[in-house]
N, C-alpha and C positions, 0 to 999 in steps of 0.2 A: 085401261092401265092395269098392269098386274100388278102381283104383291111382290115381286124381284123391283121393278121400277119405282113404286110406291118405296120401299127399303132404302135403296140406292137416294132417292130422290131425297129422302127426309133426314138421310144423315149429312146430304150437299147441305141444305136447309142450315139446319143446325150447324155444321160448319162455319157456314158464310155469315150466319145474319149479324155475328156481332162483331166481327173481323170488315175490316173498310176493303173487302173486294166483293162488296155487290150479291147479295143471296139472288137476286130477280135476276140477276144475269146469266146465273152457274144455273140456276133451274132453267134456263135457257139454252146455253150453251150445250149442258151436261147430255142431255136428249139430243140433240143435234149432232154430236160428233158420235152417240151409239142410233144413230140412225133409229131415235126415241119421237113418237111424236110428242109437241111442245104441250107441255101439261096444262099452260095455261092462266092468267092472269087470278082466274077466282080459286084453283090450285093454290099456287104460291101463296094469296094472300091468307088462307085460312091454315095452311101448314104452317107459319107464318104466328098465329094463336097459340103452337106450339110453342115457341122460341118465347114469345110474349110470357106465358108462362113460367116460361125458366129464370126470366128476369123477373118475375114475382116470390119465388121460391128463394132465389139467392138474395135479393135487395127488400125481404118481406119486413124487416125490421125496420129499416129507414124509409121503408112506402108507407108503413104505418104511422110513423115518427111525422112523415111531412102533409099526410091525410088528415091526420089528429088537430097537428099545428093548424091547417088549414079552415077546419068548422070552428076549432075556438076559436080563432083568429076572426072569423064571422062576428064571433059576436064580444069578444076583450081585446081593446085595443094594445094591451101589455101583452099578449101574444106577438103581434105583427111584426115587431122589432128581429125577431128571428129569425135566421137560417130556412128552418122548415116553412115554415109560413110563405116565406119569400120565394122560394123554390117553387111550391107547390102553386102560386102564380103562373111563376115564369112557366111551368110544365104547360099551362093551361095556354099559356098566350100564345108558347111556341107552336103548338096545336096548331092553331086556327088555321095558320096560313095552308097547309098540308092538305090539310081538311078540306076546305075549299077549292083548292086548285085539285085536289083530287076530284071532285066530285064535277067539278066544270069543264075537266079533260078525260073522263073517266072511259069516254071510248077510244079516244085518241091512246090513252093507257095499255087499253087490253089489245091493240089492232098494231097501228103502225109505229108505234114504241117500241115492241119486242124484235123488229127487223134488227139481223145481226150488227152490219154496217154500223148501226145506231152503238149498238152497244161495244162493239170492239172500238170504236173513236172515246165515248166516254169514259172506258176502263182505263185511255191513258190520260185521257185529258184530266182525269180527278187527280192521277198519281202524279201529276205534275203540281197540282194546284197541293195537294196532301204536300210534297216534297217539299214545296215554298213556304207551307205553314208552319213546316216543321222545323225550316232551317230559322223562321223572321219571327216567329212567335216569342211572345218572352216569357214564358211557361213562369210565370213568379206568383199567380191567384190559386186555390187551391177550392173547391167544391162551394164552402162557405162565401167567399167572395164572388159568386157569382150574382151579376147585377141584372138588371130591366135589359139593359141594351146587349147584353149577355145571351140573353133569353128572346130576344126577336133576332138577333143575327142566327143564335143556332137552330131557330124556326123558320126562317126566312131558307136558310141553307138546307133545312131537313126535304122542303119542296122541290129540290132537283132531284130527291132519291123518286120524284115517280117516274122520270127518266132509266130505262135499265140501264145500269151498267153502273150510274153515277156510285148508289150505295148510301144509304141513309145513313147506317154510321161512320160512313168516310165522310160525307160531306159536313155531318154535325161532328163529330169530331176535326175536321179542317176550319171547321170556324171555328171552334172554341180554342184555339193554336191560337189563330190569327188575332182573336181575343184578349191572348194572352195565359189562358189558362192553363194551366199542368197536364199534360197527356194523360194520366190518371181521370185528373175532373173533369175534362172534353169526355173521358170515355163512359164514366160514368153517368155525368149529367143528359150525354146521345141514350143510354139506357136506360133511364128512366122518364125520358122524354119517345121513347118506343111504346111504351103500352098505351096512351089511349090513341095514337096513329096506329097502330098494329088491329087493336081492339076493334076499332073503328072501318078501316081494311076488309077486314077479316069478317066483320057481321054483315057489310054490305053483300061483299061477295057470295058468302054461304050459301044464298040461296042457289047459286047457281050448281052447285054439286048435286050431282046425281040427276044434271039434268041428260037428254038425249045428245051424245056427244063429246059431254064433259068428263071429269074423271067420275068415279065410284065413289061411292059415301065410304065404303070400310078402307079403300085404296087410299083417301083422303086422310083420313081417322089414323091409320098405321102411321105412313109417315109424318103426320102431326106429331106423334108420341114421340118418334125419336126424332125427331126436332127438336122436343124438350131437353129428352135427356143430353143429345150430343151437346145442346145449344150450352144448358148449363156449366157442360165442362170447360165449352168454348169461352164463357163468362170469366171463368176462374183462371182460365190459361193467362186472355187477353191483359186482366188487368196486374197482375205479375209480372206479363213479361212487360208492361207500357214503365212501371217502375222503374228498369233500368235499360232500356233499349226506345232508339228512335222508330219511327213508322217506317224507314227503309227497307223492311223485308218487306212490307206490303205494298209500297211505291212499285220496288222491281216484281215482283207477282203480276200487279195490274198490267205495266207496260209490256212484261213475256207473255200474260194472255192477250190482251189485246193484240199485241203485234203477230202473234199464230194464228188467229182469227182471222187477223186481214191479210194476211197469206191462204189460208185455207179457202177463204170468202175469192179473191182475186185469182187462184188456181181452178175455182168451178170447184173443190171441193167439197168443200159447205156449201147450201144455197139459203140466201140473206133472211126467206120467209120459212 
């Protein structure tokens, strides 16, 4: 990988991860159409750490708020009544499921998951289900109100993001609609429920950098960095514009890449692997 690809690759990264069209997809797609070879499953995931980062840097006060909440909460039971306490549960439970089916498909993940086919059907398939959440949701709960069964559906839903194309914060964002919750606190609570799946992602993988084949460690390292940074602005953008705008720009994005895709793919343009 050079450091032009490494560049290009980590500002996609940062773009997408927090945006519901898929960063494992674009890091896919994006090499494919410049005739890039595909960076790679342990790639993504640790550029990936980048982004993870930026949502520590922007959410560092309320990670700390609901980490805090959580040890006292361990041991005073007049903690537990709380917001933070409660969250930093739900973050842990949603976990699980992710975790697991990661680790139990985890070749199935890096190999025949990244076939394009796979991914141009799911970029519309989510923007349909995203579309429906957004129109039958009744966005009236707002961060604090989020509940136990809150917190397994948007865990439950976070495990189609290891499918490419689905998008981790589309899918846990489209359940927290269907939940009920305010497009603000789906988007929020999708990010803060990213770092220990990303974290987790990310340290598995590592080792595979720098192996014979794989990308470079400094190749890696670079577009990790602007991961961060892009990711962050992408943070501040997202949850501004979700205030007063539906997911509709992101609905029709998915279904025009998608549907180019399966043109390109059905022309012999693209080929699927």
């Amino acid at each position: 990988m050079t450091d032009l690809q490494a560049v290009v690759l980590g500002i996609v990264q940062g773009l997408t991860e927090f945006l519901p069209i898929s960063s494992t997809a674009h890091l896919r797609i994006v090499p494919a159409l410049l005739d890039w070879p595909d960076p790679g499953a342990a790639f993504t995931a640790v550029t990936q750490i980048g982004t993870m980062l930026a949502v520590l840097a922007y959410f560092w006060r309320e990670i700390l708020q609901i980490s805090a909440a959580w040890v006292r909460g361990t041991f005073d039971r007049s903690v537990r009544s709380g917001a933070e306490y409660r969250i930093g549960w739900y973050v842990i439970v949603a976990t699980v499921p992710i975790g697991a089916l990661g680790y139990l498909f985890r070749d199935q993940i890096e190999t025949a998951a990244r076939n394009l086919w796979l991914i141009a059907s799911t970029m519309i398939a989510l923007a349909l289900v995203l579309l429906w959440a957004d129109r039958v949701g009744a966005r009236d709960r707002d961060e604090e109100k989020i509940s136990i069964g809150d917190g397994l559906a948007v865990g439950l839903a976070q495990s189609a993001a290891l499918i490419p194309g689905v998008s981790r914060s589309g899918a846990t964002m489209t359940a927290g609609l269907f939940r009920g919750l305010t497009r603000e606190a789906a988007a929020r609570f999708s990010f803060l429920l990213s770092v220990p799946a990303v974290v987790l992602s990310g340290l598995f993988e590592a080792r595979k950098i720098g192996e014979p084949g794989g990308p470079a460690l400094s190749a890696t390292v670079l577009a990790t960095v602007l991961a961060f940074v892009v990711g962050y602005a992408s943070i501040a953008w997202l949850l501004r514009y979700l205030t007063r705008h539906s997911t509709i720009l992101f609905v029709g994005y998915r279904v025009l890449v998608g549907g180019t895709l399966l043109v390109l793919l059905s022309t012999g343009v693209l080929s699927a692997t």
